[in-house]
N, C-alpha and C positions, 0 to 999 in steps of 0.2 A: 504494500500500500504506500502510494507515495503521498508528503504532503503536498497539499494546492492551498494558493491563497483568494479570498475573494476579498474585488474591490467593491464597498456596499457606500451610497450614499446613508450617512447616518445624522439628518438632520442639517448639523452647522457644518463639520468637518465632515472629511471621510477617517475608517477605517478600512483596518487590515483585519478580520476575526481569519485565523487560520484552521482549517478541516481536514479531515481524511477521507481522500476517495477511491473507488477499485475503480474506478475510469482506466480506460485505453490508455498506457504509459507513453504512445505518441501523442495523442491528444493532451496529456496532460501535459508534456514537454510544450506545446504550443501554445497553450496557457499560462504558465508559470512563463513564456517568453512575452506574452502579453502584458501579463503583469508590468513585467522589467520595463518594457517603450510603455507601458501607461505611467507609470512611475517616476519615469525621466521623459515626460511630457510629449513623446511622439506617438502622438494618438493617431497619426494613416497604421503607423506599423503596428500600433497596436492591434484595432480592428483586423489587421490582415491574417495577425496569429488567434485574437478568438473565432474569426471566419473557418482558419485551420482545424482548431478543435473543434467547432461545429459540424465541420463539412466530415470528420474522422467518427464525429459521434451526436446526432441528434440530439440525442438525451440530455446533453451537458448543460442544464439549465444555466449553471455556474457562468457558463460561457456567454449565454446568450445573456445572461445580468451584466455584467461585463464589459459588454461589448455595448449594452444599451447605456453605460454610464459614459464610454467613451467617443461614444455617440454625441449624447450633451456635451459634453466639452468641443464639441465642433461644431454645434448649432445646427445640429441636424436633427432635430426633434423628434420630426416624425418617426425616423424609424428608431429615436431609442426608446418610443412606447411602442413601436411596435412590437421589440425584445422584450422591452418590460411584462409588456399583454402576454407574450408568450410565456413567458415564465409564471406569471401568474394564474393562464389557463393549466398549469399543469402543478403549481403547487401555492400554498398559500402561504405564505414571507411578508412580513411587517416592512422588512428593509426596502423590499422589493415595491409593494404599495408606497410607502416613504417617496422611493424615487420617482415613481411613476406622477405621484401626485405633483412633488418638485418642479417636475416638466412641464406638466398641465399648465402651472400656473406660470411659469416661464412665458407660455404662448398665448396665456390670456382665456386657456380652458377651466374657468376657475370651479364652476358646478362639476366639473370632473375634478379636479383636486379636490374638492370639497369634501366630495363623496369617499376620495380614496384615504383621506387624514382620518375620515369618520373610520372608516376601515381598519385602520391602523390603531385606534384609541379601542377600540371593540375586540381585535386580539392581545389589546397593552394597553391597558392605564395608566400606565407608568411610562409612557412611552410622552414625556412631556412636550419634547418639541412640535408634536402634531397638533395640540391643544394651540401654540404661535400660527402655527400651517392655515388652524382654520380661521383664526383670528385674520390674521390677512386676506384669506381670499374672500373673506364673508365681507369686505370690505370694498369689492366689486359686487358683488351680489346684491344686498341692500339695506338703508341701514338697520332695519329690524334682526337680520340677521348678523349684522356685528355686536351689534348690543345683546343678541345673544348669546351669541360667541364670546364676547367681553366678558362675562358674569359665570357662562363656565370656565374658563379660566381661572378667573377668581376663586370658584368655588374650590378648585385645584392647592389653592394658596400654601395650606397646612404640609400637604402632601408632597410638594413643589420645596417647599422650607426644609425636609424633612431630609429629602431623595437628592437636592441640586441647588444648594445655596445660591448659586450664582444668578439661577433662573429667577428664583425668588425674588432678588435683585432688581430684576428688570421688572417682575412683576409690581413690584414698591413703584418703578418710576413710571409705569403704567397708571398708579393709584394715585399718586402726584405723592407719594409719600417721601421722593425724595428727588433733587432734579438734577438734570441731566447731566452739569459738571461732576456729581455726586457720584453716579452711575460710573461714568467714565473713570474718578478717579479709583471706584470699586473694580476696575478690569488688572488696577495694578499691572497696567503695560502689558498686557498677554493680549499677544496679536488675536488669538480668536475669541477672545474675549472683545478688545477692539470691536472685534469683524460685527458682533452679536449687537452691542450698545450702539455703533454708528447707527444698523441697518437700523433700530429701534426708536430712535432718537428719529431718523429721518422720514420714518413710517409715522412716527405721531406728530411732528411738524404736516408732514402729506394728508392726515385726515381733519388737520385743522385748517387747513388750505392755506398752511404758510408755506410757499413754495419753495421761497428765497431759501428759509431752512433748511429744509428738506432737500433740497439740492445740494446745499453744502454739504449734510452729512451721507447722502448717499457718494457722493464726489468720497469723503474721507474714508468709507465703509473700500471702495473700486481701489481706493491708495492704500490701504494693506497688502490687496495684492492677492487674498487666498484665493487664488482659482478654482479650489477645489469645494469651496462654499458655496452655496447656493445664494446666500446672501451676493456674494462676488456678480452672479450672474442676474437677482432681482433690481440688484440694485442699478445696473446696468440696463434694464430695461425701464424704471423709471425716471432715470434722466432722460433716456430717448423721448419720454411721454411729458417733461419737464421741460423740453425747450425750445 
């Protein structure tokens, strides 16, 4: 059994969670080569090794997760739900949903992220970042449904303090319990942390319809630089919608 690793959108960051598979030992050479070009940021080459594993072995859902994450990071949307979809027609994955929903709302499919954060909170309560997920896109949707998105959240508060101080955190400056210098100086310089408080910071200037704000800290959320955050990528789309 050899190990493989999978690259999973989790929320803010990514992760590496690492498995054991009885996969095809060429297939899985193809992958674990994927991996490497996703890792050091050559996502054609990568695609072209989980394509390998795919073409070696259907089944390698892993592959086709994968390869849909590397997808997004090329702005090719459509087909990384298509991988997403397929993966999810065949097994059911929180990370997987997570990603899927990601993209949705990338492209402005928000009642389909909606649907899929809901998804995600229903196999994991504790799965806090989907509870932000929905808050956001409920956001488009209308405002009955951010207000009551806002409030479950809240109701999250104890559980949130308990499981993810940090999140907590951002919940306070959600509450106005503390403001947003405050927030920032609670990231104590941790770039994703950073990444978390700008987006947050410039989502609540954006539904107060301060733009000028909201620009700014989306601009400062895009100069961290994490690529691999989804934040990196939303926020990237509302400055396009910003100017």
């Amino acid at each position: 059994m050899e190990q493989k690793k999978i690259l999973i959108i989790f929320a803010i960051l990514m992760t590496f969670p690492i498995i054991l598979s009885a996969i095809d030992p060429q297939a899985t050479k193809h992958f674990n080569q994927g991996n490497f070009f996703y890792q050091e940021k050559y996502y054609e080459k990568a695609i072209e090794e989980y394509s390998k594993a795919i073409a070696i072995d259907r089944n390698d859902l892993d592959a086709f997760n994968n390869r849909g994450i590397t997808y997004y990071h090329l702005g090719l949307y459509d087909l990384a739900i298509k991988d997403f979809s397929f993966v999810l027609d065949n097994r059911s994955d929180i990370f997987t949903y997570q990603s899927r929903a990601i993209t949705y709302n990338t492209i402005g499919r928000y009642k389909k992220a909606h649907e899929d954060y809901r998804t995600v909170i229903q196999l994991n309560p504790d799965f806090f970042y989907s509870y932000f997920g929905l808050l956001y896109t409920s956001y488009y949707l209308s405002k009955k449904d951010f207000k009551k998105n806002y409030f479950y959240l809240l109701d999250q508060s104890s559980r949130i303090q308990e499981k993810n101080p940090w999140l907590y955190q951002i919940i306070r400056y959600l509450k106005k319990e503390i403001k947003y210098k405050e927030l920032i100086q609670l990231t104590n310089g941790e770039q994703s942390r950073l990444n978390d408080a700008y987006f947050t910071i410039g989502f609540n200037y954006l539904r107060k319809k301060r733009k000028r704000k909201a620009k700014y800290f989306f601009q400062q959320c895009r100069q961290i630089a994490l690529s691999d955050s989804p934040e990196y990528f939303l926020a990237k789309l509302e400055l396009e919608k910003l100017k």
